[in-house]
Steps between C-alpha positions, in 0.01 A plus 500: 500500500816350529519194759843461669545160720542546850786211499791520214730226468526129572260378815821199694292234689686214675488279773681277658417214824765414754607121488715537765646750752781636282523847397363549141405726211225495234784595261842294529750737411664404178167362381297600182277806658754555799580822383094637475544848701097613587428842565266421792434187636286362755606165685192274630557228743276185543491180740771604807698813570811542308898720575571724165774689436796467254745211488693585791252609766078447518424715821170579353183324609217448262183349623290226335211679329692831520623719234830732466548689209833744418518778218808543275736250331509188623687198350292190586771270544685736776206455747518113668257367765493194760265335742433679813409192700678180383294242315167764423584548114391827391396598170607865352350688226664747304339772301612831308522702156839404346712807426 
C-alpha cells in the first residue's frame, strides 16, 4: 500500500511579541525569509488583542486566544499587526506550509 502524507512541503512557524505599540511584522521586509509565500496560514494571537492588516491599513481585529486562518498565497512579510489597546503587548503566531 502506498502511504501518501497528508501535508507536502515545508511546515513555517514564527512568532513574534510586541515591545511596544508600533505596527510590526514577523518578517521585516528585505530580511532573510521576508520573501516565504505559505499556501495557507493560520495567525494565533496570545496576551491582548491585536489590529492586522497590511502596511497601510490594520482594520482587522484579532482576539487574544483567537485564531484566523486565510487560504491561497500569502507573502508573510505583506501582513503587519499593532496593539489594539496601547501598552497590552500582544504576542502573534504564525503558521503555514511554505509554497
Amino acid at each position: 500500500m502506498l502511504f501518501i502524507p497528508y501535508l507536502r512541503g515545508t511546515v513555517y512557524v514564527k512568532s513574534w511579541t510586541a515591545t511596544d505599540d508600533l505596527l510590526f511584522s514577523v518578517e521585516e521586509p528585505g530580511a532573510e525569509g521576508s520573501e516565504v509565500i505559505l499556501t495557507s496560514i493560520n495567525i494565533h494571537c496570545y496576551n491582548a488583542d491585536a489590529y492586522y492588516g497590511n502596511e497601510i491599513l490594520q482594520n482587522g481585529i484579532i482576539r487574544a486566544n483567537a485564531v484566523v486562518w486565510f487560504d491561497g498565497a500569502i507573502r508573510v512579510s505583506d501582513l503587519h499587526f499593532k496593539n489594539l489597546n496601547a501598552g497590552s503587548n500582544t504576542t502573534i503566531v504564525i503558521t503555514g506550509i511554505v509554497k
